[in-house]
VMD Tcl script that draws the C-alpha trace (Angstrom):
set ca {
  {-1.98 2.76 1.51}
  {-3.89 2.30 -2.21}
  {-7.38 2.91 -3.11}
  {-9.43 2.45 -6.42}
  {-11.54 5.20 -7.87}
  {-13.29 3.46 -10.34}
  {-14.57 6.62 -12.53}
  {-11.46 8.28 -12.82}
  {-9.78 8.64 -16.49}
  {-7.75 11.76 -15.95}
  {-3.93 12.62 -15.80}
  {-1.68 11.34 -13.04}
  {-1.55 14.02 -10.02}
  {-0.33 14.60 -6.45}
  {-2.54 16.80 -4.54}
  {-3.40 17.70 -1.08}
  {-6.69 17.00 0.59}
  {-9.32 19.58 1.39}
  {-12.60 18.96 2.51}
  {-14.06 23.24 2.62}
  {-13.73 25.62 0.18}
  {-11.88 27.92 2.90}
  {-9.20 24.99 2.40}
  {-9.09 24.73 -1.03}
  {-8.57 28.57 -1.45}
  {-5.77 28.37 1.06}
  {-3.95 25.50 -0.64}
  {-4.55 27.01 -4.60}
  {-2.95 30.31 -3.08}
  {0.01 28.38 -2.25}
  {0.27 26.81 -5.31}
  {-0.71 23.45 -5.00}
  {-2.83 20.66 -6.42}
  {-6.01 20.43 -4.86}
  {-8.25 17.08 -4.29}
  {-11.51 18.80 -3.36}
  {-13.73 16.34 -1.85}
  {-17.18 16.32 -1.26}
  {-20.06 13.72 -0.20}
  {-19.83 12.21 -3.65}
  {-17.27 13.53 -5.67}
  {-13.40 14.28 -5.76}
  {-12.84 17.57 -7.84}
  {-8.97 17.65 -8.57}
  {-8.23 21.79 -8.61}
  {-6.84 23.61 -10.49}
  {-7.21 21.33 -13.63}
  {-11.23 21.31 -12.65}
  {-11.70 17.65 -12.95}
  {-14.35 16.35 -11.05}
  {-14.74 12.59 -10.92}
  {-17.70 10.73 -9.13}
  {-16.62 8.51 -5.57}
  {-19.33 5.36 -6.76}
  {-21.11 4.25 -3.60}
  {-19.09 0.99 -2.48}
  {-16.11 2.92 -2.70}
  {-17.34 6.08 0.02}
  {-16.72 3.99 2.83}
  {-12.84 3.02 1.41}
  {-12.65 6.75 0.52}
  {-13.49 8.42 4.24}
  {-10.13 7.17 5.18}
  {-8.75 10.52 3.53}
  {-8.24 13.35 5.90}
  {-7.65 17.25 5.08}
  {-4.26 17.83 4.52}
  {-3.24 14.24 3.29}
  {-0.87 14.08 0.73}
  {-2.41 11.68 -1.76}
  {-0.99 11.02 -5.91}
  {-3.77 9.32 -8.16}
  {-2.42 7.73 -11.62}
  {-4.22 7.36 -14.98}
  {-5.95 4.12 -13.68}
  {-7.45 5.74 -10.77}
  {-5.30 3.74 -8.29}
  {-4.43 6.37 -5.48}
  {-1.51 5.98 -3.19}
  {-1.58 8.38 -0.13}
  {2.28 9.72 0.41}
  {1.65 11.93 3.91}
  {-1.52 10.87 6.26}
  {-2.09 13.73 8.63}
  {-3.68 11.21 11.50}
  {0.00 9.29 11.85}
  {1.87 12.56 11.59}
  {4.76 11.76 9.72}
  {5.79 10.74 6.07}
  {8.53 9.11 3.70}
  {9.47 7.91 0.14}
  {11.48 5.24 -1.03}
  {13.68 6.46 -3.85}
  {14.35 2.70 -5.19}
  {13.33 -0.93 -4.39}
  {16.78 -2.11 -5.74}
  {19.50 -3.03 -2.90}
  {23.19 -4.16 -2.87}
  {22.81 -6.51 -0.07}
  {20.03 -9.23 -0.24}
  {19.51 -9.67 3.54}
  {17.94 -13.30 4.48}
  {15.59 -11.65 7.14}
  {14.86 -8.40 4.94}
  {10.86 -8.26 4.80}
  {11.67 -7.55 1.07}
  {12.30 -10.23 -1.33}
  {15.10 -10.65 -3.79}
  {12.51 -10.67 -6.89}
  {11.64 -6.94 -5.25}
  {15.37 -5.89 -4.66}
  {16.31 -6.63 -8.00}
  {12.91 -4.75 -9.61}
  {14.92 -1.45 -9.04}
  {11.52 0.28 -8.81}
  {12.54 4.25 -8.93}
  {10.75 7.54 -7.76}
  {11.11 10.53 -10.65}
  {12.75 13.54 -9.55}
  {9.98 15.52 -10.65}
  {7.41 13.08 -9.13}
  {9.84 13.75 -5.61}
  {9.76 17.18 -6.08}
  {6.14 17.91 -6.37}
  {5.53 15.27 -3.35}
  {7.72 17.32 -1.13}
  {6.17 20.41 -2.80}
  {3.03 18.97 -1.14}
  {4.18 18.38 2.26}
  {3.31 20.35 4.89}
  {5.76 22.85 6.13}
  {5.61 21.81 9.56}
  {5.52 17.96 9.03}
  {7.41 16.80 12.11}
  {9.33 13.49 10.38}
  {10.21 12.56 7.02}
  {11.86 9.26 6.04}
  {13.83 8.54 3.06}
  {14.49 5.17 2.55}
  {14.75 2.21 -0.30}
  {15.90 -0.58 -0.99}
  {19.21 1.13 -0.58}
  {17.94 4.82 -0.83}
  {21.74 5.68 -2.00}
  {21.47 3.47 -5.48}
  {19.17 5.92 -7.51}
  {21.85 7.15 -8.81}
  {24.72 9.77 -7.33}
  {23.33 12.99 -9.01}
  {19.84 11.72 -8.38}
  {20.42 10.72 -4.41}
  {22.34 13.84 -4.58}
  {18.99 16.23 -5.93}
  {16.82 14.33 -3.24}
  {18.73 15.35 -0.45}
  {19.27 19.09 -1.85}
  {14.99 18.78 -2.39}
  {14.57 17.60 1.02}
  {16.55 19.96 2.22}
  {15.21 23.05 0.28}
  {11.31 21.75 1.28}
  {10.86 20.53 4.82}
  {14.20 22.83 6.66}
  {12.83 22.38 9.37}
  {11.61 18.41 9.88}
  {13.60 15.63 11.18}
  {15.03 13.84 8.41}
  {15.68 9.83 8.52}
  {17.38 8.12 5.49}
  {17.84 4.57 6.52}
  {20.80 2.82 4.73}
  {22.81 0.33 4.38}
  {25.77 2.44 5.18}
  {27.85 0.43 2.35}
  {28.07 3.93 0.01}
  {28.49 6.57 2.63}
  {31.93 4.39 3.21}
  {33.03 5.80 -0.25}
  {35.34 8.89 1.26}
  {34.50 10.52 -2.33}
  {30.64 10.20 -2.49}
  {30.63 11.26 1.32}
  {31.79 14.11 1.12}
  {29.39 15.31 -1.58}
  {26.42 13.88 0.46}
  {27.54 16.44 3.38}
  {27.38 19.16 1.82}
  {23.87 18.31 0.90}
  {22.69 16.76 3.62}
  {19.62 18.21 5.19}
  {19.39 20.43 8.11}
  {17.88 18.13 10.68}
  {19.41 14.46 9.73}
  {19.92 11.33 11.26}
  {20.90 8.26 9.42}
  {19.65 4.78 10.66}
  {22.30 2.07 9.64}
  {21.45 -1.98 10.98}
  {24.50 -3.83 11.99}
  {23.99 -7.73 11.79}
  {26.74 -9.21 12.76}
  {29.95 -8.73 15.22}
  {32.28 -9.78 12.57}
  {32.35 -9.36 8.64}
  {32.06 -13.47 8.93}
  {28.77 -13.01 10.42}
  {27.47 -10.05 9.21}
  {28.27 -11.07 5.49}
  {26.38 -13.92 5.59}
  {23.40 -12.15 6.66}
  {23.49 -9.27 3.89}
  {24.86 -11.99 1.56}
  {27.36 -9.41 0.59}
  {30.88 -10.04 0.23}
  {32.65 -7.03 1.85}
  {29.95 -5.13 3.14}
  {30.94 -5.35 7.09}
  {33.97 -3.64 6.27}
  {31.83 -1.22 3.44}
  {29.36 -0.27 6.38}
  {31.95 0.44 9.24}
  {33.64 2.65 7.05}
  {30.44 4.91 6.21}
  {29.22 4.74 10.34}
  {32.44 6.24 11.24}
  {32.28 8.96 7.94}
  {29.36 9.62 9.37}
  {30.20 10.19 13.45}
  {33.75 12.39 12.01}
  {30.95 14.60 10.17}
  {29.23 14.74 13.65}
  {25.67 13.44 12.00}
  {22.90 11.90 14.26}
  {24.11 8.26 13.91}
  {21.07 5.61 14.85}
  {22.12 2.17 14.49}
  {19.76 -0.77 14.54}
  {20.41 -4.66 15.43}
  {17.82 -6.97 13.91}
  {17.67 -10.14 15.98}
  {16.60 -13.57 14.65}
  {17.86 -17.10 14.81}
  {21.10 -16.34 13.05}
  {22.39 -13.39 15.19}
  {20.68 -13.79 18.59}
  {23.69 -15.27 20.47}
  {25.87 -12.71 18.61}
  {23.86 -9.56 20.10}
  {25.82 -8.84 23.08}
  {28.99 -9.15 20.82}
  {27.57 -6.80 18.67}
  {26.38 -4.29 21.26}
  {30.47 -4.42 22.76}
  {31.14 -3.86 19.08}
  {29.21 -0.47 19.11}
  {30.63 1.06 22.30}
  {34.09 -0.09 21.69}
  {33.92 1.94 18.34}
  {31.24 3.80 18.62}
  {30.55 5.41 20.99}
  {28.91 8.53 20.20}
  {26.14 6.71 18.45}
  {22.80 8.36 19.16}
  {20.85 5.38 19.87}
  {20.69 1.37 19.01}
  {17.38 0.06 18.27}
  {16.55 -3.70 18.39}
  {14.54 -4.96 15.80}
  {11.89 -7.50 16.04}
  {11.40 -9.50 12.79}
  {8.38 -9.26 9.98}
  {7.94 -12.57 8.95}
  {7.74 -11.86 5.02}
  {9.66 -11.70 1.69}
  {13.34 -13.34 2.52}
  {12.21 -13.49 6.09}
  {9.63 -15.91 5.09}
  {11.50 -17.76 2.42}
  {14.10 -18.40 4.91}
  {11.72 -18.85 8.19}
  {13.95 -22.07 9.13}
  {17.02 -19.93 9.60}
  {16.00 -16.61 11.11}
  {12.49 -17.16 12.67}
  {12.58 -16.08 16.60}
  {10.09 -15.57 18.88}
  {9.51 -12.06 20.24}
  {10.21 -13.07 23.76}
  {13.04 -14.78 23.06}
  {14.39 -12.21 21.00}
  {13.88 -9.81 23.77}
  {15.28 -12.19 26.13}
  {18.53 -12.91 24.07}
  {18.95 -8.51 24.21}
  {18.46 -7.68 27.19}
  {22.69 -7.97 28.81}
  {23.41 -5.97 25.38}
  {20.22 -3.33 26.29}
  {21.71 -3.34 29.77}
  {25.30 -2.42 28.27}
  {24.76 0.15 25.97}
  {22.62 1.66 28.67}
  {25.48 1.34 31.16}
  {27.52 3.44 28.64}
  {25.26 6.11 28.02}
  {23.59 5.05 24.77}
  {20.05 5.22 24.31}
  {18.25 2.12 23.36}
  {15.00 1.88 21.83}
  {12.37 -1.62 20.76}
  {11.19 -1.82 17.48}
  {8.06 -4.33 16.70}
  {8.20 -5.95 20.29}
  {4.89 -6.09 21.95}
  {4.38 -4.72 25.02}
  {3.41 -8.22 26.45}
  {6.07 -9.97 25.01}
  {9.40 -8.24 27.00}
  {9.90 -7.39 30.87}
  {8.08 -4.74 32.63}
  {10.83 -2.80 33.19}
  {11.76 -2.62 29.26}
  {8.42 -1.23 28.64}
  {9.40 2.49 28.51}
  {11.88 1.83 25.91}
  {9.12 -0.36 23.65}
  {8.09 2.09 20.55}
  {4.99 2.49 18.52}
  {6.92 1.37 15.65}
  {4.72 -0.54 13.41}
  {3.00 1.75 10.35}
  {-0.73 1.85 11.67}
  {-1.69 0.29 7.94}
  {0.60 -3.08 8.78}
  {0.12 -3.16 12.66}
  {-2.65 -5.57 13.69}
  {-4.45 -6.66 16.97}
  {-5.88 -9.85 18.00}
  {-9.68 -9.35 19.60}
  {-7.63 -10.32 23.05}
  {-5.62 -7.55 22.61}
  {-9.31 -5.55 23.19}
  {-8.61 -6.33 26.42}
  {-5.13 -4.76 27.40}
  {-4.55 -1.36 29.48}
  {-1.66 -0.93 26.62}
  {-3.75 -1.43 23.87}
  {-3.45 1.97 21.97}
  {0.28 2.48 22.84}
  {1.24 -1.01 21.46}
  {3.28 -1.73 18.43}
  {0.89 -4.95 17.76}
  {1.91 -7.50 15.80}
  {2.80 -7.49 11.80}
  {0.14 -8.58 10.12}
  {2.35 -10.93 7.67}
  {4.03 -11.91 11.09}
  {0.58 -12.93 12.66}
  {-0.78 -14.83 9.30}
  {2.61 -16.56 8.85}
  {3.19 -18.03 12.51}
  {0.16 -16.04 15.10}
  {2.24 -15.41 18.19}
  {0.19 -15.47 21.75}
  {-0.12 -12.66 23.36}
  {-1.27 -11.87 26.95}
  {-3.55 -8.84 27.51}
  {-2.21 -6.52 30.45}
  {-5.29 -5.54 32.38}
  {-3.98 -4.66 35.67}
  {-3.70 -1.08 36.62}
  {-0.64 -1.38 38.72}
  {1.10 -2.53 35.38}
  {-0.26 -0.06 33.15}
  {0.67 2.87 35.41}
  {3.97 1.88 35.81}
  {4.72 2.52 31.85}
  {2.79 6.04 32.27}
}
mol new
graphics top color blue
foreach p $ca { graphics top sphere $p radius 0.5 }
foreach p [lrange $ca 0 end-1] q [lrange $ca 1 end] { graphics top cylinder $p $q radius 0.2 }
display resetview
């Protein structure tokens, strides 16, 4: 999430929020950066810079909470890196990417803008991060193409910072099949890691033409099963749209045949932007048919004792029965309701809809109001 502070001509900083002086003393003790804010003004501690919140920009500005991790540059354009209201927190260590997916959300101007996080701007956001932060993601791009000895430092940082969080580092998996830069990576790995990996096709055929990567298939089934030997939290996702739909079960036989020890497979709904948009005429699926096209490959991996989860599917767009497995999964700043949606019993434990999925093509929904349904999911 950005904001403006239009008065601001100091130094770039991270800080924490604090909104009482008994705050502020606790977070100076422990060494940090301090955003001090009162009605008015944000007072950036220990540096003592106090800079004036202009009136238009108060209302923009109450979306801060105490103990949000929040970085301001020279410009005054602040990006907040932890928000204590959704609970958990990430970084992407590079927009670049060696595959070039035609559903990824990203584009291929933005994979190729190999956008990287500093080590030392890393280090003093996990410095920041509250020590009992349940989640931390660490993602890209491919997270994996900073660099070796920089990928390498992050996960040694993450480690050393948040021991005790759950760690996710989504990937491409195409690295972690290198047997030489795997075995470095566990031995840094943090204490509490899964790795979330999306499969795309049932074949190399298939998935190859997705990631429009020559060789990946074979690239990312090496680095899933480096990463089952190692015995690390494998999550593996299947994004369904028009290209892969009749491929799913295929896919989910895939996964059990080989394997299956994964933690849990997560089907993907699609956010209709970047390639995703570019290519709409390919890949663009309906929720519900999506849903429909999963459900014998939801019913399989369930059969054979691996959790399934559904990412970006509406509660009003899949069966009933599915609904317990339907996850909040949409970052509160892109998830978006339509005034119907004011109207449903599921309302506040809804995914909702993308909001570059609802400008580009504004899928129906169908408001749940009746009780029998809603206490069915509870």
């Amino acid at each position: 999430m950005v904001r403006y502070l239009s008065h601001y001509k100091g130094p770039y900083r991270i800080f924490t929020v604090s909104k009482s002086k008994e705050m502020t003393e606790q977070l100076l003790a422990a060494g940090l950066t301090v955003g001090e804010i009162s009605e008015d003004t944000l007072t950036i501690l220990p540096d003592n810079i106090a800079v004036t919140i202009a009136s238009e920009e108060k209302a923009r500005f109450s979306v801060f909470a105490e103990g949000d991790v929040v970085e301001i540059n020279e410009r005054g354009i602040l990006y907040r890196w932890y928000s204590v209201v959704e609970g958990d927190a990430g970084i992407a260590t590079t927009s670049h990417c060696n595959s070039n997916c035609i559903m990824c959300p990203a584009s291929e101007s933005e994979r190729r803008l190999a956008n990287n996080i500093s080590l030392p701007q890393l280090d003093t956001v996990l410095k920041h991060m509250p020590k009992d932060l349940w989640y931390f993601t660490v993602t890209g791009g491919e997270p994996t193409l900073i660099g070796e000895d920089k990928f390498l430092h992050v996960m040694r940082s993450v480690k050393r910072e948040l021991p005790h969080t759950r760690i996710l580092l989504l990937t491409n998996g195409r690295t972690l099949g290198d047997r030489d830069f795997f075995a470095k990576f566990a031995q840094t790995r943090p204490n509490h890691l899964r790795i979330a990996i999306p499969i795309h096709g049932s074949t190399a055929q298939k998935h190859d033409y997705i990631t429009q990567a020559p060789g990946g298939f074979r690239q990312t089934m090496r680095g899933i099963s480096n990463i089952l030997h190692a015995h690390i939290e494998l999550e593996l996702r299947i994004v369904v749209s028009k290209l892969n739909c009749d491929d799913v079960t295929n896919i989910a036989k895939l996964i059990i045949r080989h394997f299956p020890t994964t933690t849990v497979v997560n089907f993907v709904g699609l956010e209709m932007r970047g390639n995703c948009v570019a290519n709409a005429d390919q890949v663009l699926i309906s929720y519900q048919d999506a849903f429909q096209k999963s459900k014998e490959a939801i019913r399989l991996l369930i059969h054979h004792g691996i959790d399934v989860g559904l990412y970006n599917f509406p509660y009003c767009m899949i069966d009933e029965e599915y609904w317990p497995i339907a996850q909040k999964s949409i970052s509160a700043y892109k998830s978006m309701f339509y005034d119907a949606c004011e109207q449903c019993r599921l309302r506040h434990e809804c995914c909702g809809i993308f909001l570059a999925t609802m400008n580009f093509y504004k899928p129906k929904v169908y408001p749940i109001t009746s009780g029998d349904q809603y206490d069915k999911l509870l």
